[in-house]
C-alpha positions in Angstrom: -55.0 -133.2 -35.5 -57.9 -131.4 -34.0 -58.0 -127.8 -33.5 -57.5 -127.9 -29.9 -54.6 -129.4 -30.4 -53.1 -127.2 -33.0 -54.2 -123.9 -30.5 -52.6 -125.8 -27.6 -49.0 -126.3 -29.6 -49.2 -122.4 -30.5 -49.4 -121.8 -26.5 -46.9 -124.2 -25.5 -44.5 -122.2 -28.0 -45.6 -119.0 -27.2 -45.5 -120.0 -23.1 -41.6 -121.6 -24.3 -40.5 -117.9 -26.4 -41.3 -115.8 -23.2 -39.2 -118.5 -20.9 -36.5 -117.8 -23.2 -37.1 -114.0 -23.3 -36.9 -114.0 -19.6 -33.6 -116.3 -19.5 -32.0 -113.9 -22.0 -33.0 -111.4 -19.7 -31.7 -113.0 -16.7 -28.3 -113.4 -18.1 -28.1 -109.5 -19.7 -28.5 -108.2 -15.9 -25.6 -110.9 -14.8 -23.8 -109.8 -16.6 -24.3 -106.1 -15.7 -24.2 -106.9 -12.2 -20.8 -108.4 -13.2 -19.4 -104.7 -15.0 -21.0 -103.1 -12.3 -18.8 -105.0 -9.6 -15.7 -104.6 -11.4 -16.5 -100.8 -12.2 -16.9 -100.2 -8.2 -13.4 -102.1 -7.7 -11.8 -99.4 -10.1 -13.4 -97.0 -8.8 -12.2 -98.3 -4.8 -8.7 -98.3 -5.9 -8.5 -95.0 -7.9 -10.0 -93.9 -4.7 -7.4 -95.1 -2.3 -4.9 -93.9 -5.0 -6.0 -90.2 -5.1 -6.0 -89.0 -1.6 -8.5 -85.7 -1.4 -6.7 -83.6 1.1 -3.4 -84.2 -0.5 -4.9 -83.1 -3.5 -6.7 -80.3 -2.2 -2.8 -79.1 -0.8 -1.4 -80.0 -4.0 -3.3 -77.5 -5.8 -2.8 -74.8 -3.2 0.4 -74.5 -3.0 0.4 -74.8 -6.9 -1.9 -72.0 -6.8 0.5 -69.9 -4.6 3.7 -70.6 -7.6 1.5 -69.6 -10.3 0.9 -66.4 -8.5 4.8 -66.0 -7.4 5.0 -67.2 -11.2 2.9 -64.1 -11.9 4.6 -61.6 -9.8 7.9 -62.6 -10.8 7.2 -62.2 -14.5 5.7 -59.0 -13.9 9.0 -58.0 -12.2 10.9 -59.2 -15.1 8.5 -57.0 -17.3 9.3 -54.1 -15.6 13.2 -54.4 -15.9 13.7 -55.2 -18.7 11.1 -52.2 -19.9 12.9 -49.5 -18.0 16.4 -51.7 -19.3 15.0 -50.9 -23.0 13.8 -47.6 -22.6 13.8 -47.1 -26.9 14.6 -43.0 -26.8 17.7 -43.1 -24.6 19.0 -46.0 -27.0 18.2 -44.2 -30.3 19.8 -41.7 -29.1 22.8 -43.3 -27.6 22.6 -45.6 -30.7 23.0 -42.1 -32.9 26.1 -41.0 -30.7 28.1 -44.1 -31.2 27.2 -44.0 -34.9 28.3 -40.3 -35.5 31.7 -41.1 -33.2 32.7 -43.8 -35.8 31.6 -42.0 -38.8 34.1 -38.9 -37.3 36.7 -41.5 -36.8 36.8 -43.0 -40.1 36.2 -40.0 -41.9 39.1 -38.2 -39.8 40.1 -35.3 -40.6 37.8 -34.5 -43.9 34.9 -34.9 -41.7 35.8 -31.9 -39.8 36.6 -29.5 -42.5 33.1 -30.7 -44.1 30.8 -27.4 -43.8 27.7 -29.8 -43.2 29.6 -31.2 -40.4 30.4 -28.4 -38.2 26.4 -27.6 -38.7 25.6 -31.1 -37.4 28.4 -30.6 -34.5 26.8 -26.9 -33.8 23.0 -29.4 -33.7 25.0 -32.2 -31.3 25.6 -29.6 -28.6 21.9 -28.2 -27.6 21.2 -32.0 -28.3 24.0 -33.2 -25.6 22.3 -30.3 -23.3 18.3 -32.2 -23.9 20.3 -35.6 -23.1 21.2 -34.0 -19.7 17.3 -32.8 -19.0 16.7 -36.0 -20.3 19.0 -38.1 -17.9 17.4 -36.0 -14.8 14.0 -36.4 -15.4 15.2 -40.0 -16.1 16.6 -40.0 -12.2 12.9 -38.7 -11.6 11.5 -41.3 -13.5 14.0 -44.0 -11.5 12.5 -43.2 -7.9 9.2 -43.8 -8.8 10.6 -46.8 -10.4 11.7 -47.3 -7.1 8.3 -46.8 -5.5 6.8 -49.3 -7.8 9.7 -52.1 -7.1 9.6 -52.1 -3.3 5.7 -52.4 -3.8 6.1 -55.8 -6.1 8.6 -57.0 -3.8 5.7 -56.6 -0.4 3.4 -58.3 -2.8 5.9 -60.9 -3.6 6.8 -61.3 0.2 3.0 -61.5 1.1 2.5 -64.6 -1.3 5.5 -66.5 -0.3 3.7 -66.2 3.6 
């Protein structure tokens, strides 16, 4: 074979590789065309699914029970803080300790010398417990204060 007809067989398959280049190229965006389609349908439906305003509602009003949520725990908080209180139950904790230990001990207790001192100690202590219990009433009516003010907060988040 002559030259020219060698060089014309390397252009012919050269002119054939970029027609198949292209076809390959054809059928790649196809098929993204195709994924493309189906991924708008999904999206459409999850669309019609999900309704924005009921959403937007939704998450209001679950906005407004994380905040009763909130207020109510805080309440709770402050209950069962001023239920605790830790000195009037050490103290109250020590009474009803020292009442059994009189009771089992009886009698012997009382003649004890140690004893009467700790009895003569009880008595300015039950006097502190009664300072104690009025500034405690004190204590209570700004207590007070502080419940009716969660409790306006409480009833300006459930309106």
């Amino acid at each position: 074979m002559s030259r020219k007809a060698v060089n014309r067989l390397y252009e012919n398959k050269a002119q054939l590789n970029s027609i198949s280049m292209h076809l390959g190229e054809s059928v790649a965006i196809a098929r993204t065309v195709g994924h493309l389609s189906k991924s708008a349908e999904v999206m459409k439906l999850v669309n019609n699914l999900m309704k924005a305003p009921q959403m937007a509602t939704t998450m209001q009003e679950f906005s407004k029970e994380m905040t009763k949520a909130g207020v109510i725990e805080e309440i709770v908080n402050d209950a069962v803080d001023t239920a605790l209180d830790s000195e009037d139950i050490e103290e109250e904790t020590e009474e009803e300790v020292n009442k059994v230990l009189s009771e089992i001990a009886g009698e012997t207790a009382a003649q004890l010398p140690e004893a009467v001192r700790k009895e003569r100690a009880r008595v300015p202590t039950q006097r502190e417990t009664t300072s104690h219990q009025e500034e405690a009433i004190a204590e209570g009516a700004d207590d007070e204060e502080e419940l009716e003010e969660i409790r306006a907060r409480l009833a300006r988040v459930r309106s």
